[in-house]
C-alpha positions as CSV (number, residue, x, y, z in Angstrom):
1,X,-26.3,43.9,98.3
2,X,-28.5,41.1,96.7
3,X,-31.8,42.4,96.4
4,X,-33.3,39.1,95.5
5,X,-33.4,36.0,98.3
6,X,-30.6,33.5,98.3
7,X,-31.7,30.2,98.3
8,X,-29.0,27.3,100.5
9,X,-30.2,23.9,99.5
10,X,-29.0,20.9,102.4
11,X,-29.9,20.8,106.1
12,X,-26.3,19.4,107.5
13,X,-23.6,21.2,108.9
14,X,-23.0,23.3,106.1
15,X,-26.5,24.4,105.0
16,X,-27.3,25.5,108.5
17,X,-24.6,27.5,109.0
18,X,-24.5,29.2,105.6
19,X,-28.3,30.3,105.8
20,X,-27.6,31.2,109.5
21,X,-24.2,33.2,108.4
22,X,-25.8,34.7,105.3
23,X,-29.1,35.9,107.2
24,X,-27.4,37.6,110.3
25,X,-25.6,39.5,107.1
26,X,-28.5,40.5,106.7
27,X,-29.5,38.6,103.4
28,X,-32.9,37.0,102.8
29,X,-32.3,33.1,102.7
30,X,-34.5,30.0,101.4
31,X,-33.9,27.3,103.1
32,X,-34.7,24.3,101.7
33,X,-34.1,20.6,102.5
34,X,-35.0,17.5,101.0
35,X,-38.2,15.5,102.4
36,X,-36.0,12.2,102.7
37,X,-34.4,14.2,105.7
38,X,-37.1,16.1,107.2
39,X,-37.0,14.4,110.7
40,X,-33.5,15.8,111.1
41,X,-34.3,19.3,109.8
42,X,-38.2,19.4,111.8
43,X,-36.8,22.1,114.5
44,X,-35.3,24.3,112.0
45,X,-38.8,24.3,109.8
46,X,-41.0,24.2,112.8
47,X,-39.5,27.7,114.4
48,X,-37.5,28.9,111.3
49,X,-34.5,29.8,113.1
50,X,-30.9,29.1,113.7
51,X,-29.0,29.9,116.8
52,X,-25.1,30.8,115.5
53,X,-22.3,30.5,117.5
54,X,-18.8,30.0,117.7
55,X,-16.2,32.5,115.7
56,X,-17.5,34.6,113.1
57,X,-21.4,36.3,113.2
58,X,-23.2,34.8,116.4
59,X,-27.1,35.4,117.2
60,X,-30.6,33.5,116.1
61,X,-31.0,33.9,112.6
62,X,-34.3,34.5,111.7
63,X,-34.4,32.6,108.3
64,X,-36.6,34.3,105.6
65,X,-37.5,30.6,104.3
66,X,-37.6,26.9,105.7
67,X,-39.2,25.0,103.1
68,X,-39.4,21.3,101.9
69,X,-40.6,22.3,98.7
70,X,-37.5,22.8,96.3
71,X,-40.1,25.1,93.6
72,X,-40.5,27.7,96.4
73,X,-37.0,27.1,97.4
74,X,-35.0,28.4,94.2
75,X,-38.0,29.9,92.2
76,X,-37.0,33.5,91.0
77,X,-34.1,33.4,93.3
78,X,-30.5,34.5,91.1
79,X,-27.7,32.6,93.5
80,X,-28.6,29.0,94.3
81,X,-25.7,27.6,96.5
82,X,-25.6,23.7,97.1
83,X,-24.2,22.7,100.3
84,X,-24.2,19.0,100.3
85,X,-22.2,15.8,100.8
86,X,-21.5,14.6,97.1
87,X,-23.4,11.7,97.8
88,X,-26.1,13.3,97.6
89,X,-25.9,15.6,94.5
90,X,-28.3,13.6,91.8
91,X,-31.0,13.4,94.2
92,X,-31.0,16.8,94.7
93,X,-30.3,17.4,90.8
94,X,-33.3,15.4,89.7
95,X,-35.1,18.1,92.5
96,X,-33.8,21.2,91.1
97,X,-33.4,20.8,87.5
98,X,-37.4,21.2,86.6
99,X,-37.6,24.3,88.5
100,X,-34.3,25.9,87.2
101,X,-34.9,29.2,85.7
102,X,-32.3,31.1,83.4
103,X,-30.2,33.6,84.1
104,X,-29.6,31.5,87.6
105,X,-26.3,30.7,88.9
106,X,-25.8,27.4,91.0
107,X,-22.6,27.1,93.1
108,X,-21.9,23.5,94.5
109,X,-20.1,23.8,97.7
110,X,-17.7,21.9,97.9
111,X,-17.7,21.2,93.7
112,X,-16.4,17.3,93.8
113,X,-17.2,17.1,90.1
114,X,-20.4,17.9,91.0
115,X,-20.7,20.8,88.2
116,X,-19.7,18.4,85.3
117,X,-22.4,16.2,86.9
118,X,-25.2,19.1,86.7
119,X,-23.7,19.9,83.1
120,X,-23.9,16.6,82.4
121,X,-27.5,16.2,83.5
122,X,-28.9,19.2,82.1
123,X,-27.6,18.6,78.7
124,X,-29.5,15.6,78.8
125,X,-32.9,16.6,80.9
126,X,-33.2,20.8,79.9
127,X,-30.5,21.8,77.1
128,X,-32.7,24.8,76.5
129,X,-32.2,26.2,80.2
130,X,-29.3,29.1,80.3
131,X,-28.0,28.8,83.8
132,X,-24.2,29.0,85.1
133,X,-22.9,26.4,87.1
134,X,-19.7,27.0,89.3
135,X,-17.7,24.7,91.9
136,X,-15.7,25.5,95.3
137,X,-12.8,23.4,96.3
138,X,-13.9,23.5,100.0
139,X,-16.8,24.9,102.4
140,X,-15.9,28.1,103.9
141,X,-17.1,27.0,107.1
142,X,-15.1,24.4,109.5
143,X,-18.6,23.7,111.2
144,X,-20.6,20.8,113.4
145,X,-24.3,21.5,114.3
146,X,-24.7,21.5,118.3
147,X,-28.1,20.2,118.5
148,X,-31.8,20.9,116.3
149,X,-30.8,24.3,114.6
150,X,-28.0,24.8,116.8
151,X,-24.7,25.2,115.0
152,X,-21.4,26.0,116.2
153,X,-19.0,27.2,114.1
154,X,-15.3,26.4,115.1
155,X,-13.1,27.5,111.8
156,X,-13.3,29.9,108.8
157,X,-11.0,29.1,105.7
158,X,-8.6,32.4,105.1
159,X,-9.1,31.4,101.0
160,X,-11.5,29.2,98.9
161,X,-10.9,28.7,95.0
162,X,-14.0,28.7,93.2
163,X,-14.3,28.5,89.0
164,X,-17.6,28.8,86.7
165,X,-17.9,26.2,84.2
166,X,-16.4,27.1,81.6
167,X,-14.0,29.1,83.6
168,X,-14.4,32.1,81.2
169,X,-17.6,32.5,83.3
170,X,-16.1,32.7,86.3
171,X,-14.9,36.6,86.1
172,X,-18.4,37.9,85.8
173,X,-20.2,36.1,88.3
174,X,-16.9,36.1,90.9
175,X,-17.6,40.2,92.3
176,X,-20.7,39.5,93.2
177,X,-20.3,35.8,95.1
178,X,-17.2,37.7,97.0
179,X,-19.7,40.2,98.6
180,X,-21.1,37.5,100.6
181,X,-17.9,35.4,100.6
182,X,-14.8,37.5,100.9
183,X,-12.7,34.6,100.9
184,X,-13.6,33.7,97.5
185,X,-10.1,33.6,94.9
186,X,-10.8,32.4,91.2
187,X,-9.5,28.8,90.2
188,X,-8.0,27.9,87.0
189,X,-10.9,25.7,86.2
190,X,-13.9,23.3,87.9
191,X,-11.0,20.6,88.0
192,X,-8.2,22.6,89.6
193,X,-10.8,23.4,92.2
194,X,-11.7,19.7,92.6
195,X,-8.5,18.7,92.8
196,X,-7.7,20.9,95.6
197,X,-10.5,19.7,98.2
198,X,-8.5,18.5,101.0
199,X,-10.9,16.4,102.3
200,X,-10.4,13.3,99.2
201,X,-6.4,13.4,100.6
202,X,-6.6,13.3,104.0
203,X,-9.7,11.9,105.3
204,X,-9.5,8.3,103.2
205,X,-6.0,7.3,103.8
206,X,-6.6,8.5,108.0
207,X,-9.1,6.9,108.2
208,X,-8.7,3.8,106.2
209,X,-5.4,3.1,108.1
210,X,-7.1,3.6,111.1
211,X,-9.9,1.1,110.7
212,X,-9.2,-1.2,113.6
213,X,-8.8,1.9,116.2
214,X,-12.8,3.5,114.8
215,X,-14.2,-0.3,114.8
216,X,-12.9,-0.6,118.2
217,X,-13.6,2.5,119.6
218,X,-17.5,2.7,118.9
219,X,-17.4,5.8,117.7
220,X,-15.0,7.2,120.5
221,X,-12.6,8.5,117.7
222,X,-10.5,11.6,116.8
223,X,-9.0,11.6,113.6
224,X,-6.6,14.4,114.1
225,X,-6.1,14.0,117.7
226,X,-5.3,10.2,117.2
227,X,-5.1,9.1,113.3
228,X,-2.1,11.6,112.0
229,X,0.7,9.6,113.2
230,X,3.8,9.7,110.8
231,X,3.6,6.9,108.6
232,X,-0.3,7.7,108.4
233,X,0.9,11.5,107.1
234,X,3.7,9.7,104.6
235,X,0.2,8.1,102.7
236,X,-1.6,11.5,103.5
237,X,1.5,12.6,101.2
238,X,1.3,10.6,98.4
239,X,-2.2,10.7,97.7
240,X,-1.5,14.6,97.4
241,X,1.9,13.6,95.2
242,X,-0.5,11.6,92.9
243,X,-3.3,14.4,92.9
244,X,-0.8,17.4,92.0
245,X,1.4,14.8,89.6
246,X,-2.9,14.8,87.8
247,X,-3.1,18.2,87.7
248,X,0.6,18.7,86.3
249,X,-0.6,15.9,83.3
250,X,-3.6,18.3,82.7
251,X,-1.5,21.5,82.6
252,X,-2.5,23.3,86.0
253,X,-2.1,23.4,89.7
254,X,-3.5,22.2,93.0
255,X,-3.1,24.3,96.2
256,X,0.3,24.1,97.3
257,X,1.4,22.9,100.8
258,X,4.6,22.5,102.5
259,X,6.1,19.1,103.4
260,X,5.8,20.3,107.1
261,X,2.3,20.6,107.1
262,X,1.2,17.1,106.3
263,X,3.4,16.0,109.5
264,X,0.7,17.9,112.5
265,X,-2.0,16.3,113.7
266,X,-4.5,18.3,111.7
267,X,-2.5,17.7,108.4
268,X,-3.1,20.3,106.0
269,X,-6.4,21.1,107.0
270,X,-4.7,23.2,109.9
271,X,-3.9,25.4,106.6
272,X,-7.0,25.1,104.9
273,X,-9.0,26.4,108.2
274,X,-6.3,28.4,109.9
275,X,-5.1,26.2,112.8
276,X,-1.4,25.2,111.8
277,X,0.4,22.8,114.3
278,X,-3.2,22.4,116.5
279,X,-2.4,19.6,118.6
280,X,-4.7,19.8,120.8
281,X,-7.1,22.6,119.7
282,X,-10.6,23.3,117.7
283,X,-9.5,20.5,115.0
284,X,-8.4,18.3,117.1
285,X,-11.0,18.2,119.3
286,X,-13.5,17.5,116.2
287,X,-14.6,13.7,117.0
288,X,-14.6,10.8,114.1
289,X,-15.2,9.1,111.7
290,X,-17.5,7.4,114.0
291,X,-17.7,4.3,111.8
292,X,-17.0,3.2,108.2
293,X,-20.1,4.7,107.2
294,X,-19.0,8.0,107.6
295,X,-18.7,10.4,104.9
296,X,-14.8,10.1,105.4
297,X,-15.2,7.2,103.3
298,X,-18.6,6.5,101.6
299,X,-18.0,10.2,100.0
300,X,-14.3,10.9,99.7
301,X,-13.1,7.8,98.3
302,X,-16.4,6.7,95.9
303,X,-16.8,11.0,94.8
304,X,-13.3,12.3,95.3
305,X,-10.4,9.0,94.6
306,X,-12.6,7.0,92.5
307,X,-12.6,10.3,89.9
308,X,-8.7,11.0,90.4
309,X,-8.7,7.2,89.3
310,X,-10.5,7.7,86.6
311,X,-8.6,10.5,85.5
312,X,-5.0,8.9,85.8
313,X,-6.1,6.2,83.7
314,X,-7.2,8.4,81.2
315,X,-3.9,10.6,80.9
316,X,-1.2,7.3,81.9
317,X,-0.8,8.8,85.2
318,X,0.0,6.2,87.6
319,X,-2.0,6.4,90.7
320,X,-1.2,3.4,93.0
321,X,-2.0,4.8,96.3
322,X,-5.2,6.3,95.5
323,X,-6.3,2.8,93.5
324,X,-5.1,1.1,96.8
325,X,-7.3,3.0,99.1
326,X,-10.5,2.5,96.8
327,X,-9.7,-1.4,96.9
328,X,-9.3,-1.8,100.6
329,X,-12.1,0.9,101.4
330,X,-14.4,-1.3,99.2
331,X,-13.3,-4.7,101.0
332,X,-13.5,-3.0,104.6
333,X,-17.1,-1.1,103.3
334,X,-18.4,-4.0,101.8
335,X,-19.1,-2.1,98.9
336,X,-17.8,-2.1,95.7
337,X,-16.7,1.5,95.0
338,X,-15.1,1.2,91.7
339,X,-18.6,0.6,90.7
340,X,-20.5,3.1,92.8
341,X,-17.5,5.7,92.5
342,X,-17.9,9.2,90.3
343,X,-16.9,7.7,86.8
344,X,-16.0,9.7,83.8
345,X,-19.2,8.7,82.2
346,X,-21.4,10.1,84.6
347,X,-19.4,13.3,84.1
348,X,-19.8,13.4,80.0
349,X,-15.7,13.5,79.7
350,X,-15.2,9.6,79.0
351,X,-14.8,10.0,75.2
352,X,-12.8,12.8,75.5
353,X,-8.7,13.5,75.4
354,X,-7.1,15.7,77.4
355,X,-7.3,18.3,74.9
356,X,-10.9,18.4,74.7
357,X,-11.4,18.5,78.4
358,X,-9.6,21.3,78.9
359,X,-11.4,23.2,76.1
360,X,-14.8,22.2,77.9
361,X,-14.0,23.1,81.9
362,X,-12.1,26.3,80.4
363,X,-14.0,27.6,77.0
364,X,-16.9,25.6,77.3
């Protein structure tokens, strides 16, 4: 067991539960959130627990840290996991990067390019600092919170892919991450993982064609209960065509799915959290996107298409349907993704061939 605390940096759904989950483990946690967001996270710091519930571990966690101070967060800590909505990933960069120490290892949950972005970032801000960045494809944790440090946890994922970056890293850092997350398998690289998130194919194109029914329900909405018709799974489809026909130009896989299971109304997340053909169960019951502001779309077609995009351009992969959805997700947003999107630049791969990529997410 980690002798050494564990710090989980993000207050949402996933933050809370992973510092909940990790501490009734029996782990020391820091928790830390970001000031911006302390009104939502003033419970949690004020009492320093989180009541668990749901499947998996259930009880108060007593965490061992609730901070707004990042420095006491991740200082002389050796895992740093990152459980936030891409969105948010350079402010809490610019946060972390002064107080990284070497020999740390910083896992972005889920990765969305986020670990060429911290790469990226530190080559320019702290080349000198020796730490090892790795990315998930996914959360572990299917989870809402209830209420104020209340979190109920509907859904576990059977298997998560995670890689180091380079992914030559990821074998010596992998036994040790799988003693607090079982479910942890190694991915061919940062991208493979990336390209696996289920969330970038199914949660633009349901919601996008959906726009008329969120507008006009007020936020009365259910996505998988509602959203997955047919046709709405044949676009679900080929954003997943274009993704895998991305990682076939680059020379590995995505996770692979049956035709079958993108034609329920949880779509392939019913295999990605264990609830095939759940018509009316935990996933479908899970309300939204309660508007267009919802992460659905402001992170998973800006931080997880706008890349593939990117991508496809840069290898002469055609990707119609996924251009398509950032165009009419910018008109119906009323912002311009292409512009506000995860760009190659950002990432430090837009000189680069495929060749060289490769050599960086895989050698390093």
């Amino acid at each position: 067991m980690l002798e050494k605390p564990i710090a989980v940096l993000g207050g949402g759904n996933g933050g809370h539960t992973m510092a909940a989950d990790l501490t009734l483990a029996g782990y020391k946690v820091n928790f830390y959130e970001h000031p911006l967001f302390k009104e939502k996270f003033k419970k949690t710091l004020e009492t320093g627990r989180v009541e668990m519930r749901g499947v998996g571990r259930q009880g108060v966690a007593e965490i061992h840290k609730v901070t707004l101070d990042m420095e006491e967060a991740i200082s002389d800590v050796e895992l740093i996991n990152l459980v936030i909505p891409a969105l948010g990933h350079d402010r809490f960069f610019e946060e972390m990067i002064p107080f990284l120490q070497d020999g740390q290892t910083v896992v972005i949950w889920p990765d969305n390019y986020g670990s060429l972005r911290l790469r990226q970032l530190l080559e320019e801000r702290a080349p000198e600092k020796k730490i090892t960045i790795a990315g998930t494809n996914t959360l572990p944790y299917g989870t809402r919170l209830a209420g104020p440090a209340q979190v109920n946890l509907l859904l576990m994922a059977p298997e998560v892919i995670i890689s180091a970056l380079p992914a030559k890293e990821t074998e010596r850092i992998l036994p040790e991450l799988q003693e607090l997350f079982p479910m942890l398998k190694p991915a061919q690289n940062v991208l493979a993982a990336s390209f696996s998130n289920p969330n970038p194919i199914v949660h633009p194109a349901g919601s996008l064609l959906n726009t008329g029914r969120i507008q006009y329900s007020k936020g009365d909405f259910y996505l998988y209960r509602e959203g997955i018709t047919e046709a709405v799974a044949r676009a679900i489809r080929a954003v997943y065509d274009e993704t895998a026909a991305l990682a076939e130009a680059f020379g590995f896989e995505v996770l692979q799915y049956e035709d079958r299971d993108f034609r329920t109304t949880t779509s392939i997340m019913g295999v990605a959290f264990q609830a095939p053909f759940d018509t009316i169960g935990v996933i479908a019951s899970v309300i939204g996107p309660k508007s267009l502001q919802d992460r659905y779309i402001v992170e998973d077609v800006p931080y997880g298409l706008v890349p593939l995009s990117e991508f496809g351009k840069k290898l002469g992969v055609p990707t119609p349907v996924i251009d398509s959805l950032i165009t009419i997700g910018s008109i119906v947003c009323d912002q311009d993704f292409w512009k506000t999107g995860r760009t190659l630049e950002e990432l430090g791969l837009a000189d680069m061939d495929k060749d060289d990529i490769i050599r960086l997410v895989e050698e390093g």
